[in-house]
N, C-alpha and C positions, 0 to 999 in steps of 0.2 A: 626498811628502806624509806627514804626521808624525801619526798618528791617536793623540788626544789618549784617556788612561784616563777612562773613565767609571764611574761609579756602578755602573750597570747591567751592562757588560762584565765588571766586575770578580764580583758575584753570578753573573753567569749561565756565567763562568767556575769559579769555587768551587763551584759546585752544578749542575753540566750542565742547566742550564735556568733559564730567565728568572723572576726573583724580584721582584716587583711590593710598595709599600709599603703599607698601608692606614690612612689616617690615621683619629684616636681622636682623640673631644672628650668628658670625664668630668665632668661636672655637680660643681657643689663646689668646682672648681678655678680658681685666679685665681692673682694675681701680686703679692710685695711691694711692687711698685710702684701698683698699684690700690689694695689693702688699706689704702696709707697708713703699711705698717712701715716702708720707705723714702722713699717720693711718695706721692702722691695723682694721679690722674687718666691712671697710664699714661704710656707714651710717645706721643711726639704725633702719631707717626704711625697708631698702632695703631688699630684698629676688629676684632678677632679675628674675625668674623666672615666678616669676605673673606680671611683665607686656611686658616679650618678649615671645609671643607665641613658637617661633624658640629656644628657649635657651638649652631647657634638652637634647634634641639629639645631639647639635654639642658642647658638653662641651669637654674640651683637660688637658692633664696636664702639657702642657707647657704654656706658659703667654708671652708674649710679652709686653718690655713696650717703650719705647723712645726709649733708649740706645742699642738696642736688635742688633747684631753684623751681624746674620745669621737667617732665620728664616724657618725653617724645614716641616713648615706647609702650607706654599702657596699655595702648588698647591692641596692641602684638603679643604685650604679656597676659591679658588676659585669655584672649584665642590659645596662647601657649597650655597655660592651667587650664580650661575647658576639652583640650583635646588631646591632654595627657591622661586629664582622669578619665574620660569615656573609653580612650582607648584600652588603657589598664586595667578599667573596669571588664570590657568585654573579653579580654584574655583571662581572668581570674574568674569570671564566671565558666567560662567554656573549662578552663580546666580544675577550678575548685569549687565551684558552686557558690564563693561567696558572691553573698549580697550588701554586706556593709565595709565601711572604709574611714582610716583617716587617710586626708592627701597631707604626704611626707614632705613639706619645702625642703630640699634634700641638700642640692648642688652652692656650693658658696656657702657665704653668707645672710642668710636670710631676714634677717632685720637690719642691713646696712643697707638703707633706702629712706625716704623721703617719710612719714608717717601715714601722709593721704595714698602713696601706692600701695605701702604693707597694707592697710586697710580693706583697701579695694581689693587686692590680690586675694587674703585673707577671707573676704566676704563672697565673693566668688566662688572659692574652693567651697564654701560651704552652702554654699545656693543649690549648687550639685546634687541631683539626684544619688542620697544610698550614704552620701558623706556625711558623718557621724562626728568628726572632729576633725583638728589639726593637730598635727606633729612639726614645730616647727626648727631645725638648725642652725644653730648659730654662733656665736664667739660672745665670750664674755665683755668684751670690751667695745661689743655693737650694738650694746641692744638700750635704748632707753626708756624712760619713765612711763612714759604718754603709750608706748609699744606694751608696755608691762600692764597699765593698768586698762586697757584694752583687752588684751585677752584674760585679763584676769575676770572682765565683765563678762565677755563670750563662754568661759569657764563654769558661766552659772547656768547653762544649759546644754552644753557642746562641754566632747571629750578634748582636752586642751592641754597639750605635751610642748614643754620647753629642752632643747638638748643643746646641753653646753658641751662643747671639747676640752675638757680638763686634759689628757693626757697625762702628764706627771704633777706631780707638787712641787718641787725639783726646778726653782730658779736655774740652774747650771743646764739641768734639761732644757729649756723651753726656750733659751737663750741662742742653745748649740741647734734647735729643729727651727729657728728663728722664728717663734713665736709671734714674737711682737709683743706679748703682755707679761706682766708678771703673777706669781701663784697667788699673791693676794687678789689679782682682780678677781682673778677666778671665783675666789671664795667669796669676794665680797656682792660679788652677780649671783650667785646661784643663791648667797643669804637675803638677797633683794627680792630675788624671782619670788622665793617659797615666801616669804612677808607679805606678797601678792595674792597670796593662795594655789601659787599654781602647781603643777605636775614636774617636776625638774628631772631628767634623763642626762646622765654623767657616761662620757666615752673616756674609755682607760686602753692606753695602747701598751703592751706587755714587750720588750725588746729594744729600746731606747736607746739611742747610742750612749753608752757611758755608764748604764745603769743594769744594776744584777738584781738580785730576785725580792733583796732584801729590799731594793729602795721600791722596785714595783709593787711589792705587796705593801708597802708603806702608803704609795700614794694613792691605793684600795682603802686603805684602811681610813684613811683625812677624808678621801671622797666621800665614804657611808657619814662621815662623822657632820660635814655640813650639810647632810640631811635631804641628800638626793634619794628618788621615789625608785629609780628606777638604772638599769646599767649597764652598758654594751663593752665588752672585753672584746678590743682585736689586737694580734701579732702585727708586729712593724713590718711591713714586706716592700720592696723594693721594686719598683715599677722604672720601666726607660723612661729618659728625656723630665727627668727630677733633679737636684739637687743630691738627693741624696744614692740618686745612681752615682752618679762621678766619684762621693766617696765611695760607696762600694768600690767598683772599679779599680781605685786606688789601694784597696785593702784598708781605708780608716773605719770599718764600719764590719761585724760580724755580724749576719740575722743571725735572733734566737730557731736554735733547735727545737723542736716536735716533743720532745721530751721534754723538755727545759719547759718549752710553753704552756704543756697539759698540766707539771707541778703547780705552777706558777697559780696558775685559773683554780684547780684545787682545792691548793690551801686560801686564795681570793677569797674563793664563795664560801670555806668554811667561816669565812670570819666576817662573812655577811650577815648584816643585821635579817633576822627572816623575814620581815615586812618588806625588804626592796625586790625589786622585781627584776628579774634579768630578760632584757631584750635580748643578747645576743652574745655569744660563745668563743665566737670567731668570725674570720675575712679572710677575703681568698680574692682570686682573680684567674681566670680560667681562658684568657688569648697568651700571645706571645710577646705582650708588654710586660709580664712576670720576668726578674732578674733573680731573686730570691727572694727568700727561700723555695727550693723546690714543693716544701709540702702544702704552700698557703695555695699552689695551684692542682692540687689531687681535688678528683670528684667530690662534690661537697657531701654526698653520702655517707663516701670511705671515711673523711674524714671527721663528720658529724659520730660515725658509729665509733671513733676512736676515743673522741671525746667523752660520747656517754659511757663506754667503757670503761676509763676512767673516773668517772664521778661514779659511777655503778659499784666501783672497787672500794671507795671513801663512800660508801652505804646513802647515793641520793641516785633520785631518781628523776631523767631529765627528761 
């Protein structure tokens, strides 16, 4: 049995003790694709709110994006980041004991800001008692030079994670989920990022509209190839009040099946280089903004022991 690197194994090997992420949602923060620099309306899957716990409290009506002159909200975002990590902190202790952390900038996009805010923000989070690095989220087509070669100095003593949304490779894709960018940005940021030195984390969504097993395992395969460290697999699932609920609705749009999506992950990882590291397996959403598929909102247990079930059968161990 072949026990597959993880995320986790790998922190709590580097730092003799289990290192827990804590995710960050900073009020002001959106995406050129919302903004309308690039699209209008997001990608069609998106609804941010189901997958950043932090987001509905610190939402603002002002936005920040690159160009942003002045930024009137600072010193709110900073009390934001200080009172998300403490408070995450004391739930993960009470219930896991941990003591170390990186804070996750989660929600949005996180380097579509001013450079003296990320900064500050950034510095912050790390001033924090127990905080051991950053994990930062972002879009390929928002992050610049000056942000890159920042953390890439922070890098030389702090755990220091950049995650791009690749999604597919699949122009046609990213077109129809209105991306906003094309597959070349993608590659050409995450070959900038790691020229920097840094930690590059690649998101791959399995169930696309338009796309079957072959093009998904395709767009697994390009991502190890530009040289991501690291890898989070989620199923496409369909949340109310999206874009892409309406097509569901409509019938343009089938979620991938529970079978479908365990092959899929499978044969991924078998064709995973062994050095990259897998953060994560799956996505789910467990209120009643879930539309489909029904199994992305089963207990994350049942369906975590399905998973390993599965990789257990193809001889690894998760």
């Amino acid at each position: 049995m072949e026990k597959l690197q993880t995320f986790g194994t790998y922190l709590k090997k580097k730092y003799s003790q289990p290192v827990k992420k804590i995710p960050l949602a900073v009020g002001g923060f959106t995406c050129p694709n919302i903004d309308g620099t690039v699209a209008k309306g997001g990608c069609t899957f998106c609804l941010n709110d189901s997958f950043s716990p932090n987001l509905s409290k610190n939402r603002d009506k002002i936005f920040l994006n690159l160009s942003s002159g002045e930024n009137p909200l600072l010193d709110k975002q900073i009390a934001q980041v200080v009172e998300q990590i403490n408070e995450t902190k004391l739930s993960f202790q009470k219930e896991l004991g941990v003591a170390s952390y990186l804070a996750y900038f989660q929600a949005f996009t996180n380097t579509y800001a001013p450079f003296e805010t990320l900064k500050k923000l950034y510095d912050v989070a790390l001033e924090q008692k127990d905080i051991i690095g950053l994990s930062i989220g972002t879009r390929s087509d928002s992050v610049e030079d000056e942000v890159l070669e920042y953390l890439s100095e922070l890098s030389k003593t702090k755990e220091i994670w950049i995650e791009f949304g690749i999604q597919s490779v699949y122009d046609e894709t990213l077109k129809r989920i209105n991306r906003g960018h094309d597959v070349k940005n993608i590659e050409e940021a995450i070959k900038k990022a790691k020229s920097y030195g840094l930690n590059v984390c690649g998101h791959l969504i399995f169930g696309l509209p338009g796309e079957d097993q072959e093009m998904m395992l395709h767009s697994a395969k390009v991502a190890y190839e530009w040289g991501i460290d690291s890898v989070k697999f989620h199923p496409l699932y369909v949340v109310k009040n999206t874009i892409l609920a309406n097509e569901y609705m409509r019938g343009e749009f089938t979620p991938i099946e529970l079978e479908e999506y365990l092959d899929t992950l499978v044969k991924a990882i078998d064709m995973m280089p062994k050095e990259i590291l897998i953060q994560r397996v799956t996505a789910g959403i467990d209120d009643d903004s879930l539309l489909a598929p029904s199994w992305c909102g089963m207990p994350k247990n049942y369906l975590m022991g399905r998973i390993k079930q599965e990789l257990a059968k193809a001889g690894y161990s998760y």
